[in-house]
N, C-alpha and C positions, 0 to 999 in steps of 0.2 A: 504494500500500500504506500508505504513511504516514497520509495522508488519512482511510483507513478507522480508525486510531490516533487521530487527531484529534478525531474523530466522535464515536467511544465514549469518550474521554477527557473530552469535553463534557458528554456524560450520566451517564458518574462521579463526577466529583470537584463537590463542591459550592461550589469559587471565592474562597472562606473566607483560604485560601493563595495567595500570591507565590511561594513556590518551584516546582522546575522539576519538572514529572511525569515523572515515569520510565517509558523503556517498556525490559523486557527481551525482548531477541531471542534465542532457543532455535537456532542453526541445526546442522543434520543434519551437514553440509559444507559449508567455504566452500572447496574445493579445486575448482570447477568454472568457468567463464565464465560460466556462466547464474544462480548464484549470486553470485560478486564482485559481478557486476551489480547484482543484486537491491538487494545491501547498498551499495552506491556511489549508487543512484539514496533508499535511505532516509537517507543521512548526506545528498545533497544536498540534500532536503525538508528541514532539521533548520533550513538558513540561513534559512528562510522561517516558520520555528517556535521560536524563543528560547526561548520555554516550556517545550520539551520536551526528553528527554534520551537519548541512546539507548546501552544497554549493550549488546554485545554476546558472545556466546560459542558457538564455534566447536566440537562435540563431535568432531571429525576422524571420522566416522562410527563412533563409539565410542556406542551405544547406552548404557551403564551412564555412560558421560562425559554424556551429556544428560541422565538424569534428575537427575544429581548437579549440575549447571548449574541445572536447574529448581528443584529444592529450594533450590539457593544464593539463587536472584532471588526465589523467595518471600521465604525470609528476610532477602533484603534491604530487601521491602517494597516493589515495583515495583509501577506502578498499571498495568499492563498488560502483559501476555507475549504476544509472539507465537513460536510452536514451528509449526519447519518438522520433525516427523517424523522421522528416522531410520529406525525401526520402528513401524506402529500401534500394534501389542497390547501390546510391553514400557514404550511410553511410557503408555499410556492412563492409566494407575493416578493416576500423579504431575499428568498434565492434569487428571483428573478432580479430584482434591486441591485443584489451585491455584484452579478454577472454583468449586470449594463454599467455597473461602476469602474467596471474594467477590469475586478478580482477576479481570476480564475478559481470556479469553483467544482470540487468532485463532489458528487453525490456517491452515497457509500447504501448496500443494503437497501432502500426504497428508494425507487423514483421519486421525483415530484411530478405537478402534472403539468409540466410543462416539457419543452427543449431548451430552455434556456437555463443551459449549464455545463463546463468545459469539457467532464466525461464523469462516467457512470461505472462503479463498479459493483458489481453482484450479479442477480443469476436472471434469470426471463421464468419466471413462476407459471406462466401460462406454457410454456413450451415444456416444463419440464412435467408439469401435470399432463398435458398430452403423449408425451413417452412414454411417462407410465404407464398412461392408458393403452396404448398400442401394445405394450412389452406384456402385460397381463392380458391381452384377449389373443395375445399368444401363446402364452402357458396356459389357458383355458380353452385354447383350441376352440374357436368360437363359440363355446358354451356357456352359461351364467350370465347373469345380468349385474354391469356395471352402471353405481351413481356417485353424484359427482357431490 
């Protein structure tokens, strides 16, 4: 995940500057195992990247706690956000803001409902539900009834 931060940080910032780039991390919830992780594996990248600096903020699945987080790392001035979602539709507004502001922003785990956002990491939930479904009405050799 870092990596992908990295990346885009490269082709942002024009090099001019020695200080450290800021990435602000938006998360939904860190009250989960799959999340601590997340965030334990981007502070480990951080040892191998001095240049870079990672905020973080934790919206305790407080939807209006997150855009008010988001709005803060704008005004901080962070050259990069990445927002793991809460809700699509109530964050979209404030993502879409930060993206016209110039900040490249990653979207991690849920879409929002827009395209306005630098890139997207996680899975396609509709495509992967359809596999499934194809993958068992093959071991069920078209017999049984699938619902959804």
């Amino acid at each position: 995940m870092l990596w992908v931060a990295g990346v885009l940080l490269v082709s942002c910032v024009d090099g001019e500057s020695s200080r450290k780039l800021r990435i602000g991390f938006s998360q939904c919830t860190g009250g989960d195992a799959w999340r601590r992780q997340m965030l334990a594996a981007m502070e480990g990248e951080l040892l191998f990247h001095p240049d870079l600096e990672l905020l973080y903020k934790d919206a305790v699945g407080n939807t209006e706690q997150q855009i008010r987080d988001i709005e803060a790392y704008m005004k901080e001035g962070v050259d990069l956000l990445i927002v793991s979602p809460n809700e699509a539709d109530p964050i979209t507004p404030v993502v879409e803001k930060a993206f016209r502001a110039g900040i490249p922003v990653v979207i991690v785990d849920r879409k929002t409902s827009s395209s306005l956002y630098t890139a997207y990491v996680g899975a396609d939930n509709y495509e992967i539900g359809r596999l499934v479904g194809q993958y068992i009405g093959v071991l069920l050799e078209g017999k049984g009834k699938m619902i959804e």
